[in-house]
C-alpha positions, 0 to 999 in steps of 0.5 A: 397627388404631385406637387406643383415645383415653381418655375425654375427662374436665371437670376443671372440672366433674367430680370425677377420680380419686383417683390424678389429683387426688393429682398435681394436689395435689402440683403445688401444694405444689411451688409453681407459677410463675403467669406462667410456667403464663400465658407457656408454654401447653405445658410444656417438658421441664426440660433446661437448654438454652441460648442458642446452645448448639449454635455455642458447642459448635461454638466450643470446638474451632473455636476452638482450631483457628483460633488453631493455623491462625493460628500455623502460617501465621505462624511455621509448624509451631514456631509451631503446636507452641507455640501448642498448649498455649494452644489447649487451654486455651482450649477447655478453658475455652470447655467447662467455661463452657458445661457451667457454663451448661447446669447453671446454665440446668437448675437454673433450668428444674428450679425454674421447673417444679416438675414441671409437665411431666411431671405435665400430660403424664401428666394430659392423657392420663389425662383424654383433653385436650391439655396446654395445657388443663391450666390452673393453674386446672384444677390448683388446682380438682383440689387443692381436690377432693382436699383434700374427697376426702381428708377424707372418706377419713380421716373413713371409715378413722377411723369404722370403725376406731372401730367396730372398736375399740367392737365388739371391747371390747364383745365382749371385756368383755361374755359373754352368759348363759342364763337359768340364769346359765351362760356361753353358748357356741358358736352359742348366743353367736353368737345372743346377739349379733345385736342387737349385730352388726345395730347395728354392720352398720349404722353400718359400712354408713353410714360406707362408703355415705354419701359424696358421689358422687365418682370414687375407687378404692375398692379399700383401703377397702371389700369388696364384700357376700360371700356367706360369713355366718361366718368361719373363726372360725365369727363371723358376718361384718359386712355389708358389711365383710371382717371378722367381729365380732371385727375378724378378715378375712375367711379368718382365724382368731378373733386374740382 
């Protein structure tokens, strides 16, 4: 059975999800390494693996055997027994020097990095290319579209919740009358504000739809048009939004 290979994607050229340009993002407030992103292509894994690791490895217990050998051949098993305790301690201090340079070696790896690796293998399969594509200039123009993506985020949230807010002090401070003066209520007050509910439809709508066209799950921030008119508070629902003219969601009783 064939694998399904994701849609190859041109960061360069076009705008990619929110959620990828949020790694892309945070890989350049890290901090990136410009001649280590020029000098290795491929991004390796941060583990801290050094020079010779595997015969240093081999030297602490090879080591310590050798001088026992030696001991035992010229003064024999009393020669071996007391060269022990030295023999010990020399592998001990061959080990912890190289678990010393593994660490120091990680550390350095670890900041040299800055989360490069991981955040180009996940891109390069979510974008459909292969690591060495995922250039520092593919990472800072990602950054550049999320810092334009996010604006227009934040500029949305605000405007609705100023919307939200003026149609909620409107309703609350303003009880429309009949024409004998009496407080109007029930359906009758539902028809008295249409004006008011038409004009706050349509700036919500404007805040929502007038966006430049860019590739970002929408899902927290905007409720498809639903059929239901009113909400369980018997308000009518704002067009395009989930709430009602109150500031209620959707399936929610009047709060105010």
């Amino acid at each position: 059975m064939a694998m399904l290979l994701p849609t190859r994607r041109d960061p360069l050229n076009d705008v990619m999800p929110y959620e990828l340009l949020r790694v892309a993002h945070s890989l350049i407030e890290r901090g990136q390494n410009e001649r280590y992103w020029a000098q290795v292509p491929i991004p390796k894994r941060p583990v801290g693996q050094v020079r010779f690791e595997v015969m240093r490895q081999v030297a602490t217990f090879a080591v310590p055997l050798l001088g026992l050998s030696a001991a035992w051949i010229a003064y024999g098993l009393k020669g071996a027994l007391l060269a022990l305790p030295g023999a010990w301690l020399v592998g001990f201090l061959l080990d912890m020097q190289l678990d010393r340079a593994i660490n120091q070696k990680h550390l350095r790896d670890i900041k040299i990095d800055a989360g490069r690796y991981r955040a180009v293998k996940w891109l390069s399969e979510q974008m459909g290319v292969r690591p060495e594509e995922v250039t520092l200039d593919v990472i800072r123009k990602m950054d550049r579209d999320f810092v334009i993506v996010q604006r227009i985020i934040d500029e949305h949230i605000a405007q609705v919740a100023a919307n939200k807010k003026a149609a909620t002090t409107t309703l609350q401070g303003h009880r429309p009358l009949n024409h004998s003066g009496y407080v109007v209520s029930g359906s009758n007050a539902l028809a008295a504000n249409a004006a008011h509910e038409a004009e706050y439809a349509a700036t919500a709508d404007l805040a929502y739809n007038d966006t430049p066209a860019f590739h970002t799950p929408t899902t927290d921030y905007y409720i498809p048009h639903t059929e239901q008119e009113f909400n369980l508070s018997g308000l009518p629902m704002i067009e395009g939004t989930g709430i009602d003219i109150h500031g209620n969601m959707l399936g929610i009783n009047d709060q105010f």
